[in-house]
C-alpha positions as CSV (number, residue, x, y, z in Angstrom):
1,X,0.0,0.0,0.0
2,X,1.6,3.3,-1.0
3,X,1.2,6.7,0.2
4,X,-0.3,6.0,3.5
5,X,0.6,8.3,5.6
6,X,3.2,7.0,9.1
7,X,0.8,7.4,11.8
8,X,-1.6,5.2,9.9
9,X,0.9,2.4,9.1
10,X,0.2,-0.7,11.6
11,X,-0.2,-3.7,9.6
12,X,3.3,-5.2,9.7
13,X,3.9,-4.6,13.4
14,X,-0.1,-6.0,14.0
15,X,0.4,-9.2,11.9
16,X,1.5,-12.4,13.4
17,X,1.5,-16.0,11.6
18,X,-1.9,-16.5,13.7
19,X,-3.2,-13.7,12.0
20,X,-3.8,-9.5,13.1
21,X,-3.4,-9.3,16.7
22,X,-6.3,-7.5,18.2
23,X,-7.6,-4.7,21.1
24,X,-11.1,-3.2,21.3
25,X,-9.8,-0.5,19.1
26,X,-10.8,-0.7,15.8
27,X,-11.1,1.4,12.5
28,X,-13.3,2.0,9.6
29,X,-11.9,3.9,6.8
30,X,-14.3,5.7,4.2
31,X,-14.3,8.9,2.6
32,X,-14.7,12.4,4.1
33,X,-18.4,13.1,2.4
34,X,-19.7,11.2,5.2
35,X,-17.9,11.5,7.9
36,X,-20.3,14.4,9.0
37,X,-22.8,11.8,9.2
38,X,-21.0,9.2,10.8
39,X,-20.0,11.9,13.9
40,X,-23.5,12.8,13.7
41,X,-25.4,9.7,13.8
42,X,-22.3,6.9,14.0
43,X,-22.0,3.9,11.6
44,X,-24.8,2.6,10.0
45,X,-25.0,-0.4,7.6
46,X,-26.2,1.0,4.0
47,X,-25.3,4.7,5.4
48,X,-24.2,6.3,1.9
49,X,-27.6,7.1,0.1
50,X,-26.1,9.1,-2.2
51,X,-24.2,5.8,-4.1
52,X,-27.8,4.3,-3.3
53,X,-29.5,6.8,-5.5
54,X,-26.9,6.8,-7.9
55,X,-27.5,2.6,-8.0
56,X,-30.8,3.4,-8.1
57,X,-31.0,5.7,-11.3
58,X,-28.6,4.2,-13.2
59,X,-30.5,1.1,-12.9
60,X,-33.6,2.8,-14.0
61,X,-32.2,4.4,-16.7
62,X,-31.2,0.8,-18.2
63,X,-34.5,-0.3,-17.9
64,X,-33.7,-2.8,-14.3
65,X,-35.6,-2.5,-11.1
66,X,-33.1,-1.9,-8.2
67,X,-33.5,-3.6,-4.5
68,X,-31.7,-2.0,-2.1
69,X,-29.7,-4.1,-0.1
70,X,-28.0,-3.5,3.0
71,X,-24.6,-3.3,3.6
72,X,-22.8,-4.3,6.8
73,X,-20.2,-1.7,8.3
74,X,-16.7,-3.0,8.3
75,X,-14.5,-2.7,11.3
76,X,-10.0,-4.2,11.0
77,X,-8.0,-4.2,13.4
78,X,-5.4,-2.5,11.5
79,X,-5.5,2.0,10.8
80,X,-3.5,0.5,7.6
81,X,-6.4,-1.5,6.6
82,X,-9.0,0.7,7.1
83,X,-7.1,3.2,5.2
84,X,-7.1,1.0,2.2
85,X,-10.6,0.5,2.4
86,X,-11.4,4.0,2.9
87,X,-9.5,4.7,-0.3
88,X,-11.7,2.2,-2.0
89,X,-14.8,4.0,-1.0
90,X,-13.2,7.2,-2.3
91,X,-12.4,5.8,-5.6
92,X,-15.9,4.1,-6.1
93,X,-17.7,7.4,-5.0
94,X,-15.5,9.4,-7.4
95,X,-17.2,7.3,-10.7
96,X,-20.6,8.4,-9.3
97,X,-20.8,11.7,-7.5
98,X,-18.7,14.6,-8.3
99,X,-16.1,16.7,-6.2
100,X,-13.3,16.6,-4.0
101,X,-13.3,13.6,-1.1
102,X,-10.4,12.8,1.4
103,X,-10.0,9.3,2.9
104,X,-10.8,9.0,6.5
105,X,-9.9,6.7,9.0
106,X,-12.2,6.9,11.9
107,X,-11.7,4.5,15.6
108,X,-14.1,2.5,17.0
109,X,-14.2,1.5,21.1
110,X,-15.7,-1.4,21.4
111,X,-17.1,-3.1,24.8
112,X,-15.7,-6.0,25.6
113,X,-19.0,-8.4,24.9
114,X,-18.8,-6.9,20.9
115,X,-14.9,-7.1,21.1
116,X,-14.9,-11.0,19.5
C-alpha cells in the first residue's frame, strides 16, 4: 500500500503468523463526504444514500428494477487496513458523484461483549 501516511501504518507490526493481533480499538476507513454523518449519527450499515440513489438511477435508466440491499459496516484491526478501504470507497464514490473527497480513518471502542 503506498502513500499512507506513518501514523496510519500498523499492519506489519499487528500481523503475526496467527493472523492480526487484536484490542477493542478498531477502525473503519471511508471517505470524508460522510464523515459528518458518521459523527452525527455513527456507523450505519447501507449509510451512503447518495451511491444508493446513484444505483438506483442508473439502474432505472437501463431499464432494471433496483433492490436496495443493505450493507454491513466494516470494522479491521489495523488504521493501515481501514485506510485502504477508505480509499476504496473514495475511488468508487469518485465514478458516481462529483467533487473533491479525502479518505478517512475513523476509531471505534468497542465493549468487551462486541470485542470478539
Amino acid at each position: 500500500m503506498s502513500n499512507i501516511p506513518n501514523y496510519l501504518q500498523d499492519a506489519k507490526s499487528l500481523l503475526t503468523k496467527e493472523g492480526f493481533t487484536i484490542s477493542n480499538t478498531w477502525y473503519h476507513g471511508t471517505s470524508s463526504a460522510l464523515a459528518d454523518s458518521i459523527n452525527t449519527i455513527g456507523l450505519k450499515r447501507s449509510g451512503d444514500k447518495v451511491m444508493m440513489q446513484a444505483a438506483k438511477s442508473t439502474m432505472a435508466t437501463i431499464g432494471n428494477d433496483y433492490t436496495e440491499s443493505t450493507a454491513p459496516v466494516f470494522l479491521t484491526p489495523s488504521k493501515e487496513l481501514a485506510y485502504f478501504w477508505g480509499k476504496q470507497t473514495v475511488r468508487e464514490r469518485s465514478v458516481r458523484v462529483e467533487g473533491e473527497e479525502e479518505i478517512v480513518v475513523f476509531a471505534v471502542k468497542l465493549p468487551k461483549p462486541l470485542n470478539i
